[in-house]
ZAMAR-841662 format. One line per 3 residues: number of its first residue (from 1); their letters; for each residue x, y, z of C-alpha. Coordinates in nm, 3 decimals, decimal comma, m for minus. Example, Ala and Ser with C-alpha at 12.3 -4.5 7.8 and 13.67 -1.06 7.14 Angstrom:
<recs>
1 = as = 1,230 m0,450 0,780  1,367 m0,106 0,714
</recs>
This chain:
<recs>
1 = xxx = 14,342 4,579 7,326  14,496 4,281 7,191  14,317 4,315 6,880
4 = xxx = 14,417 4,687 6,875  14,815 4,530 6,855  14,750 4,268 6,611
7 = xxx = 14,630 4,559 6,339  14,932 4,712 6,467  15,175 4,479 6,312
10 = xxx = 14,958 4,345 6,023  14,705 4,571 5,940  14,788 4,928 5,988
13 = xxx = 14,648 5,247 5,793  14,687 5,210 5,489  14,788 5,528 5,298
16 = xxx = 14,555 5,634 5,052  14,674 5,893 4,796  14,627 6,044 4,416
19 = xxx = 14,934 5,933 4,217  14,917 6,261 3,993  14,887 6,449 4,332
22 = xxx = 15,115 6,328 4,528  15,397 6,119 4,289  15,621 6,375 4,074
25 = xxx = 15,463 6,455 3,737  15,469 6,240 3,442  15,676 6,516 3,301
28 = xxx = 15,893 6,682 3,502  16,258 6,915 3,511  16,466 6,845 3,759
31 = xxx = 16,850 7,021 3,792  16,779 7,185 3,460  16,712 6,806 3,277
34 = xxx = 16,338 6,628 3,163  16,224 6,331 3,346  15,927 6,136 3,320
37 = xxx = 15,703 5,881 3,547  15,655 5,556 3,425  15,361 5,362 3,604
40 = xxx = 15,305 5,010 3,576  15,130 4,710 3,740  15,318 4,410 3,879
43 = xxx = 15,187 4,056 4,009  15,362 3,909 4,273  15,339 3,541 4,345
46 = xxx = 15,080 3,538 4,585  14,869 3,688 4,271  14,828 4,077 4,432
49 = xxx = 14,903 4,344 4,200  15,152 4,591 4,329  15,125 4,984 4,171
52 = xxx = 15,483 5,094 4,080  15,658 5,413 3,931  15,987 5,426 3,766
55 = xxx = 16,151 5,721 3,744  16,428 5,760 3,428  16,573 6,065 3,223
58 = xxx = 16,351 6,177 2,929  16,655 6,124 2,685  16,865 5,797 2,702
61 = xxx = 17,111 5,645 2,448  16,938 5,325 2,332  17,282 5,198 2,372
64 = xxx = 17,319 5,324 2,744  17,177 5,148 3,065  17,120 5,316 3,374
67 = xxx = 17,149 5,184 3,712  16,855 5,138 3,936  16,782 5,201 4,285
70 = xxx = 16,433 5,049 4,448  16,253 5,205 4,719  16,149 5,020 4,995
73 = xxx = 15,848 5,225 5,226  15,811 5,158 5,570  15,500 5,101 5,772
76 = xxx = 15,189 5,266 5,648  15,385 5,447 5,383  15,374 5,400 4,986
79 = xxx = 15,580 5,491 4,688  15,519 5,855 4,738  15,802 5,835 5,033
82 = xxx = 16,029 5,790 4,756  16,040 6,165 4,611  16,286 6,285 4,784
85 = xxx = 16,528 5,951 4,695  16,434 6,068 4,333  16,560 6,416 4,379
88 = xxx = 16,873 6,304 4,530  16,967 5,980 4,278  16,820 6,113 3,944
91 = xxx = 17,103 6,404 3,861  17,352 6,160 3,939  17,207 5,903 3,618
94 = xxx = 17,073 5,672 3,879  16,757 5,558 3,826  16,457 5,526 4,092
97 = xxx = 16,247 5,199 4,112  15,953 5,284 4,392  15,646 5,022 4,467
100 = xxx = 15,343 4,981 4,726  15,384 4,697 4,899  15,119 4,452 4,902
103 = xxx = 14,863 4,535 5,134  14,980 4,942 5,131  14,890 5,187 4,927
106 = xxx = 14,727 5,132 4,647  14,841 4,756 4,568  14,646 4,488 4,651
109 = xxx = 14,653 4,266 4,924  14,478 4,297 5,337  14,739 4,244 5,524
112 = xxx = 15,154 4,378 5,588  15,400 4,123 5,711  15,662 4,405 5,820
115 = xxx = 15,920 4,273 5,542  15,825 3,882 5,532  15,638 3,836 5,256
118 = xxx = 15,736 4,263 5,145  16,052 4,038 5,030  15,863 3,871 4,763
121 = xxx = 15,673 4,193 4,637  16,064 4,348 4,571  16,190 4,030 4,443
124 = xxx = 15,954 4,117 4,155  16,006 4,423 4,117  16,378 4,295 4,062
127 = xxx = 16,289 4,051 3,783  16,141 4,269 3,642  16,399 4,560 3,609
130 = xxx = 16,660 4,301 3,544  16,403 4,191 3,219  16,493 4,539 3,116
133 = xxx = 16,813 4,648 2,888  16,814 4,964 3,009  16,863 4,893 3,357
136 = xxx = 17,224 4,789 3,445  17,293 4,759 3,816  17,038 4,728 4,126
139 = xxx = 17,033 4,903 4,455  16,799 4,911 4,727  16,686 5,182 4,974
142 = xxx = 16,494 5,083 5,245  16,370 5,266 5,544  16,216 5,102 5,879
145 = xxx = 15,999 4,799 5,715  16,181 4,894 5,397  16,499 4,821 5,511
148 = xxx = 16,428 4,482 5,679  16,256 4,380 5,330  16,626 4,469 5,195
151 = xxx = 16,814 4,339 5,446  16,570 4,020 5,394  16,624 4,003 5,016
154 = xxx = 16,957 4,091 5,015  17,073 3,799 5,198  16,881 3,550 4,913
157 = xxx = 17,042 3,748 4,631  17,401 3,886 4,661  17,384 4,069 4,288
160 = xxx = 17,258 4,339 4,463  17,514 4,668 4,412  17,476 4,807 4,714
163 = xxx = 17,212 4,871 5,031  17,117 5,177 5,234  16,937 5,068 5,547
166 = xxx = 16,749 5,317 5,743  16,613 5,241 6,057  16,589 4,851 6,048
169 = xxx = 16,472 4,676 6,370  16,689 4,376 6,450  16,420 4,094 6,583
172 = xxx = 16,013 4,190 6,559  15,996 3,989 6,920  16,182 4,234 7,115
175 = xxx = 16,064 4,507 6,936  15,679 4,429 7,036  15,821 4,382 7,434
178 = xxx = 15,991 4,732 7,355  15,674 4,924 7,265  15,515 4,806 7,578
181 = xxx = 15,726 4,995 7,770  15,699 5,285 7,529  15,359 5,295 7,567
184 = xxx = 15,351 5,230 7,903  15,125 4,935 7,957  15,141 4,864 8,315
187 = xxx = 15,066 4,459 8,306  15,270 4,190 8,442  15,551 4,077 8,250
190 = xxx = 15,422 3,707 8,201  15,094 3,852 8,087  15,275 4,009 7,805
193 = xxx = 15,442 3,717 7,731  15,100 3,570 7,712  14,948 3,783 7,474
196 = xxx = 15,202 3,813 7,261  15,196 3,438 7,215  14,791 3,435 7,143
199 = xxx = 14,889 3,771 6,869  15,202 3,507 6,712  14,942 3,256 6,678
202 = xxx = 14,644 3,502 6,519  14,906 3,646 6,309  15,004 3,352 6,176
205 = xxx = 14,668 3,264 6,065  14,551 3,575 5,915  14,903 3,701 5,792
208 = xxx = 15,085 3,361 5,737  15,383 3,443 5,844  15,555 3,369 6,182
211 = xxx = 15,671 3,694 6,377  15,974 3,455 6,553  16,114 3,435 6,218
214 = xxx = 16,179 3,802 6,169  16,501 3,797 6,293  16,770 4,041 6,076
217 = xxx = 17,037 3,971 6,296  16,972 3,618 6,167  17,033 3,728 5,842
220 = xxx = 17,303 3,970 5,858  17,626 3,698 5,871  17,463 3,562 5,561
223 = xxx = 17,467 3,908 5,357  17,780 4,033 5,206  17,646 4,310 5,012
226 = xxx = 17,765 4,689 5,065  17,574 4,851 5,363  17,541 5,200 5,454
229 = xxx = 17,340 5,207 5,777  17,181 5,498 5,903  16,947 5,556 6,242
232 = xxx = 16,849 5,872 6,420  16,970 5,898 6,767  16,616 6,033 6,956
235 = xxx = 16,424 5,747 6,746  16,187 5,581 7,033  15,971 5,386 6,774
238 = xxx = 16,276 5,176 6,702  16,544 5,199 6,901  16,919 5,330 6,756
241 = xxx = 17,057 5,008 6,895  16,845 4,760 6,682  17,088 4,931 6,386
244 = xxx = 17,379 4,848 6,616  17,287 4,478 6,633  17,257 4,452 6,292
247 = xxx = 17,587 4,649 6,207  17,806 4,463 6,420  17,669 4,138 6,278
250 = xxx = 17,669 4,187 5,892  17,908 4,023 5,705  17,985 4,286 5,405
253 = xxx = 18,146 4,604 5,382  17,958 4,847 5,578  17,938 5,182 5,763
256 = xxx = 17,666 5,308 5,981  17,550 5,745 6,014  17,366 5,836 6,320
259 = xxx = 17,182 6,190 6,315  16,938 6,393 6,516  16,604 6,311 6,486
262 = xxx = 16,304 6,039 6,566  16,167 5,790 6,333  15,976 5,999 6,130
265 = xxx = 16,165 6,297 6,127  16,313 6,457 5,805  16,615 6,323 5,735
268 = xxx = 16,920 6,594 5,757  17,146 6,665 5,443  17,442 6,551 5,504
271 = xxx = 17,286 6,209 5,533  17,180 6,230 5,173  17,494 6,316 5,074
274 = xxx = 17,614 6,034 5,181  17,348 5,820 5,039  17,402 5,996 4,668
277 = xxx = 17,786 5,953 4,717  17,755 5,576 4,840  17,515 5,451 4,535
280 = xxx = 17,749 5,658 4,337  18,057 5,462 4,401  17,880 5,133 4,438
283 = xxx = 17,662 5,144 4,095  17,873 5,409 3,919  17,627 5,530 3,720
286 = xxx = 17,749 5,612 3,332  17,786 6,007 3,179  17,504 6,059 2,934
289 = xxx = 17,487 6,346 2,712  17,238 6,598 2,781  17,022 6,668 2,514
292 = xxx = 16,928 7,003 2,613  17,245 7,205 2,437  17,259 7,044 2,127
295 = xxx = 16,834 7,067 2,077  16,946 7,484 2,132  17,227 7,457 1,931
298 = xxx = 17,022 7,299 1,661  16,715 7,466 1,617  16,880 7,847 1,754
301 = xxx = 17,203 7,828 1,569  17,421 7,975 1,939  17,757 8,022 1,772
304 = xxx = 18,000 7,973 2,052  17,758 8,069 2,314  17,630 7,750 2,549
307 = xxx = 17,276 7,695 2,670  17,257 7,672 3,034  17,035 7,486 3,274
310 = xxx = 16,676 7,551 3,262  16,645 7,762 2,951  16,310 7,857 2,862
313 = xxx = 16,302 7,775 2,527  15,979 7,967 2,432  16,187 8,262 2,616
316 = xxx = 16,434 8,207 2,396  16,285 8,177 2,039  16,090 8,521 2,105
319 = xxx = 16,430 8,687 2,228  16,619 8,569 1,913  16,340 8,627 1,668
322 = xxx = 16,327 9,016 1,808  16,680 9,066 1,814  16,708 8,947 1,493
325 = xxx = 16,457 9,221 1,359  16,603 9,500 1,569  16,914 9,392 1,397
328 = xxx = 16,759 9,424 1,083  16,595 9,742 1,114  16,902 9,899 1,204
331 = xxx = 17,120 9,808 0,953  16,840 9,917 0,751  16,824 10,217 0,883
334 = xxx = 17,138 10,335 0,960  17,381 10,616 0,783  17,690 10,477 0,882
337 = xxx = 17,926 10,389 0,581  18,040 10,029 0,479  17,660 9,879 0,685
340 = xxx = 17,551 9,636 0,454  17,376 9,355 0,682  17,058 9,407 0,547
343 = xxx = 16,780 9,115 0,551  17,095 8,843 0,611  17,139 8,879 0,935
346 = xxx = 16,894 8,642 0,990  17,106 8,368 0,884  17,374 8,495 1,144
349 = xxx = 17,431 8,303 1,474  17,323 8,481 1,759  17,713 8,546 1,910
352 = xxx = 17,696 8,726 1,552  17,371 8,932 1,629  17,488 9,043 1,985
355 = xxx = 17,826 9,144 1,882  17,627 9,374 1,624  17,380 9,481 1,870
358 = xxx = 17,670 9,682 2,052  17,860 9,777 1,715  17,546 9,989 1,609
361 = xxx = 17,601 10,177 1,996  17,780 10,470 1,909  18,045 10,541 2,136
364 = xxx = 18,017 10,893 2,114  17,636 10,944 2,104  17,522 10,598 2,289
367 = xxx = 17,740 10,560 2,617  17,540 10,816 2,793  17,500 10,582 3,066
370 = xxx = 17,832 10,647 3,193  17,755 11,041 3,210  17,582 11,188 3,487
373 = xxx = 17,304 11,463 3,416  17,532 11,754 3,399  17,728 11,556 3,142
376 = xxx = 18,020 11,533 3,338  18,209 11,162 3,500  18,245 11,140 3,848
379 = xxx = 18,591 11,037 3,987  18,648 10,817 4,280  18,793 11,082 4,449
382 = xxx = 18,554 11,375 4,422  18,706 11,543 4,098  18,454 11,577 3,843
385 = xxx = 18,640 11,573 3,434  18,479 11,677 3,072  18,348 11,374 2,887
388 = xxx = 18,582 11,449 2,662  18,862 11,268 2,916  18,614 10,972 2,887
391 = xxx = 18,936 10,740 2,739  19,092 10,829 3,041  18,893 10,668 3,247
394 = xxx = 18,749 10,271 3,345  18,406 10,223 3,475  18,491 9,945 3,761
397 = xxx = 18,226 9,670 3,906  18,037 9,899 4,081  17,961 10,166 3,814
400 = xxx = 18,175 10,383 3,933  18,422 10,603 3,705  18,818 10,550 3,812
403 = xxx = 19,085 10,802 3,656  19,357 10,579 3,539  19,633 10,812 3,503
406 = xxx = 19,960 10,813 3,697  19,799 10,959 4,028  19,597 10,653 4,123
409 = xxx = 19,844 10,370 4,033  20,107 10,230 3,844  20,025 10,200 3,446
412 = xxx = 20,136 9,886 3,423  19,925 9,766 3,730  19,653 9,911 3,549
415 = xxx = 19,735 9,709 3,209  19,744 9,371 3,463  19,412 9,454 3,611
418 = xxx = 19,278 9,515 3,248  19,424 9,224 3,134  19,247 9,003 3,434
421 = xxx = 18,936 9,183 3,365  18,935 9,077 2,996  18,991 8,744 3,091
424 = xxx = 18,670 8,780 3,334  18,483 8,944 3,026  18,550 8,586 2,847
427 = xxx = 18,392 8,351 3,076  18,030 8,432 2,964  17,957 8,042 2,893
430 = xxx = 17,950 7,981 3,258  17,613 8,002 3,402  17,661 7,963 3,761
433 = xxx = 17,849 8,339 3,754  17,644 8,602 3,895  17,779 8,877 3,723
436 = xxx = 17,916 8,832 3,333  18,238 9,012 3,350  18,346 9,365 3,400
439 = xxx = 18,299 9,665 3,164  18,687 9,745 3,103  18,843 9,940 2,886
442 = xxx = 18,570 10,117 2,665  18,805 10,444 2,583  19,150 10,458 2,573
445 = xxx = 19,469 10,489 2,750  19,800 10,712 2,724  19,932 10,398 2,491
448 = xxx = 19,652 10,438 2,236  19,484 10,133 2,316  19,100 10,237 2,310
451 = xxx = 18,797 10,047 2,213  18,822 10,055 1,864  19,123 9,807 1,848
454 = xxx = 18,883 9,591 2,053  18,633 9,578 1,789  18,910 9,473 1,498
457 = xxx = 18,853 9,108 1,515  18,521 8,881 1,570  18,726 8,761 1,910
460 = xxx = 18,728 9,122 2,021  18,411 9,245 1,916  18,253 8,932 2,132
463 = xxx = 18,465 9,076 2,405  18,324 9,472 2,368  17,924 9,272 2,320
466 = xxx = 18,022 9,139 2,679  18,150 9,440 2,818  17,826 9,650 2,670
469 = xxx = 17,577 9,381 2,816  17,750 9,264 3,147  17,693 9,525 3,426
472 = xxx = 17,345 9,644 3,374  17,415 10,029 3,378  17,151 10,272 3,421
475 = xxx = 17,090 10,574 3,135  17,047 10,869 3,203  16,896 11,132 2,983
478 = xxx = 17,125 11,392 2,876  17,095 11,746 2,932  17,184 11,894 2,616
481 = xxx = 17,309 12,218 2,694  17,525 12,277 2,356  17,310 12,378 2,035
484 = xxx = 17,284 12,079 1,741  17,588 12,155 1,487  17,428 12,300 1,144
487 = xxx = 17,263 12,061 0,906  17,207 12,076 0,561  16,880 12,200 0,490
490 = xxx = 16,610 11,975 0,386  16,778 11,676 0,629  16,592 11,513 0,870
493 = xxx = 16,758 11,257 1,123  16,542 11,066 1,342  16,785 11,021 1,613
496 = xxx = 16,531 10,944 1,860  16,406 10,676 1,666  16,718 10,526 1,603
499 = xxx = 16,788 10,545 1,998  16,508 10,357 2,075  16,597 10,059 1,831
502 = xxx = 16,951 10,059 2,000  16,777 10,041 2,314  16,512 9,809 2,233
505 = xxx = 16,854 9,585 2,103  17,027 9,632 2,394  16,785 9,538 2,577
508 = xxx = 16,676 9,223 2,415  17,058 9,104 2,403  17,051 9,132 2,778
511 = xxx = 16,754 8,895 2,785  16,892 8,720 2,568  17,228 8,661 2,798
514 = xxx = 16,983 8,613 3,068  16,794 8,335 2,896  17,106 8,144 2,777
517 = xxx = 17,234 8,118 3,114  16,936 7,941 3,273  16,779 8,282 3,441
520 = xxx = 16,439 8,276 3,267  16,272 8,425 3,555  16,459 8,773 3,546
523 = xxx = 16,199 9,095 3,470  16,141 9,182 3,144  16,155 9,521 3,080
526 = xxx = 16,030 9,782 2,771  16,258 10,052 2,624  16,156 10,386 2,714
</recs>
């Protein structure tokens, strides 16, 4: 049994894991930006190499440094426990610094001093960040044997930013007489003493280190660093009141979270929060520029239109590319006087392509979609009117026809809400809107406004693109009840062709939208 205690403290299971399994990729996205994983191989001074990972944005400034944070594993753990401190610290331009220990994971090394000698190991780890330009500022993260190896290290070097301490035992001695009683080991209490006193000495010679001399609460008047300390309240591994020792003994500023929970437990959110928001004001981390808009704005030409978060680019470059020949095609194509576009569109930016996608729609052949099958627009109110009273009516949010005469309201409450609704129509750089605006105004009122005047300038006709693509509205097949006006004989119009194109551009301008605004994922649907 005694045996069973001494590879307790010095030689527990070591974790054994695939780095490419079980570490983030080498290439990852992560809050719509690229990361990578850098691994490397450290020697510490007792001549053990130690496996490490640092974690860093794909793009940096060579004239921008980063600051770091290290993660410290606990007992039995390895740099893996570090991914979630990489999802939290990373969008914020911190940097994340993650080792094995000697003599855990994958490092070398037989034997774990419980922070001792785990102080050495990150003391490396620290030269060697510090060695590098683009690393401004350290930080440490530490959790059980972590946080003692911080706690440890922190007191020897007070250039440290700032510490996070998660559930840091206060003196290895009492903790060993604790886990007695956990474990309920019914022997006399100067037995105990006994064997823990033949284990001190058997440590000592295998380990070489003396358990006595883990003592944080030593250590804690000596470390003036900023501490954020953090224990979970149903933790029976190590007690909540080892934190408590060491909190009302440390020297520096400091502040202490307790949460639901044991040792092992998840940790809940609002504890990371507080983490991301302490290393944030402690290391204050500089803005870099993402590199993701201006690569789009580059190689796609955008116009005033702004990439979003986790556009697929290959998404994108087929989108534009078909667009671009709808565009063509039509302009090709078409009758309509004063159409000229011809094969230069392609040199047009794509705000330019999606306002034209819309000016080819037809207002009256091509807004169907508003008309029921009988041809007729539904009021609010049960009336039914002639699509001929389109302009006198306003398709609202939830495609539903309004009558916006003097019955329903006011006209100049009606011009306010238009006027709001415009400005909603002109938000569509924002990509954390669900919907992209409202489709207002498309006929006219009693005034003579109508649609036309919003097509007179390039500000307005970006405004009508909006309104075309923002609600998806469903079309409906007309019944064509009327017989086709006389044509000259000899004619042929292919309207059905030309439908399809203005479908097939509508449609891709919607993707499009879609794609810009970081939803790649959204169903991608062929024109009928």
């Amino acid at each position: 049994m005694i045996e069973q205690f001494i590879n307790f403290v010095i030689r527990p299971p070591r974790a054994e894991y695939n780095p490419d399994q079980y570490l983030w990729e080498s290439e990852f996205t992560l809050a719509g930006r690229k990361y990578k994983r850098l691994d490397l191989e450290l020697t510490n001074g007792r001549g053990h190499t130690l496996q490490c990972s640092h974690y860093v944005p794909s793009f940096v400034p060579e004239s921008t440094a980063l600051p770091c944070v290290i993660y410290c594993h606990g007992n039995s753990g390895c740099r893996a426990d570090a991914n979630e401190a990489a999802v939290i610290l990373l969008p914020s331009n911190i940097t994340v610094f993650t080792l094995d220990f000697s003599g855990s994971g994958l490092s070398g090394g037989n034997f774990v001093s419980l922070g001792w000698h785990e102080k050495d190991d990150l003391k490396t780890a620290v030269s060697f960040l510090r060695s590098n330009k683009q690393v401004s500022c350290i930080g440490l993260w530490g959790r059980s044997m972590g946080a003692v190896t911080s706690l440890l290290y922190g007191a020897e070097d007070p250039s440290i930013a700032g510490m996070v301490l998660d559930s840091a035992f206060s003196n290895l001695y009492d903790l060993m007489m604790e886990l007695v009683d956990v474990y309920k080991i019914r022997l006399p209490k100067f037995t105990i003493r006994m064997a823990v006193q033949y284990m001190r000495r058997v440590i000592q010679k295998r380990a070489k280190f003396d358990i006595m001399d883990l003592n944080a609460v030593q250590f804690a008047p000596k470390t003036f660093i900023p501490a954020l300390f953090g224990h979970a309240s149903d933790d029976i591994f190590i007690q909540p009141h080892h934190s408590d020792l060491i909190y009302e003994a440390y020297a520096g500023d400091k502040n202490i979270i307790k949460f639901e929970g044991d040792h092992n437990s998840s940790r809940p959110q609002f504890y990371y929060d507080s983490v991301s928001i302490f290393f944030y004001n402690v290391l204050q981390p500089p803005q870099i520029p993402s590199s993701c808009t201006s690569n789009f704005q580059r190689y796609y030409d955008l116009g005033e239109l702004k990439a979003g978060a986790g556009t697929d680019e290959s998404l994108l470059y087929e989108i534009i590319t078909s667009l671009r020949s709808v565009n063509t095609d039509a302009a090709c194509s078409s009758s309509a006087p004063g159409n000229s576009n011809g094969a230069g569109s392609t040199a047009k930016s794509v705000s330019e392509l999606l306002s034209e996608s819309v000016a080819h729609i037809s207002i009256d052949n091509d807004l169907d979609f508003l008309v029921d099958e009988d041809n007729m627009i539904t009021n609010m109110g049960g009336n039914s009117v002639n699509e001929s009273n389109l302009q006198d009516f306003v398709v609202d949010e939830d495609n539903m026809a309004t009558n916006m005469g003097g019955n329903s309201a006011e006209e100049s409450n009606m011009q306010e809400k238009r006027t709001v609704r415009d400005e909603e129509c002109c938000s569509y750089s924002s990509s954390n809107r669900e919907s992209w605006g409202r489709c207002s105004s498309l006929g006219g009122n009693s005034d003579g406004s109508s649609s036309a005047e919003c097509t007179a300038s390039t500000t307005s006709k970006h405004q009508m693109t909006l309104r075309a693509l923002a609600t998806p509205l469903r079309r409906i097949q007309r019944k064509s009840s009327a017989k086709p006006k006389n044509k000259k004989k000899g004619t042929v119009v292919s309207k059905k062709p030309k439908r399809e194109k203005l479908e097939k551009g509508e449609t891709l301008s919607q993707r499009l939208r879609l794609c810009i605004l970081g939803r790649a994922n959204h169903r991608r649907h062929r024109s009928t």
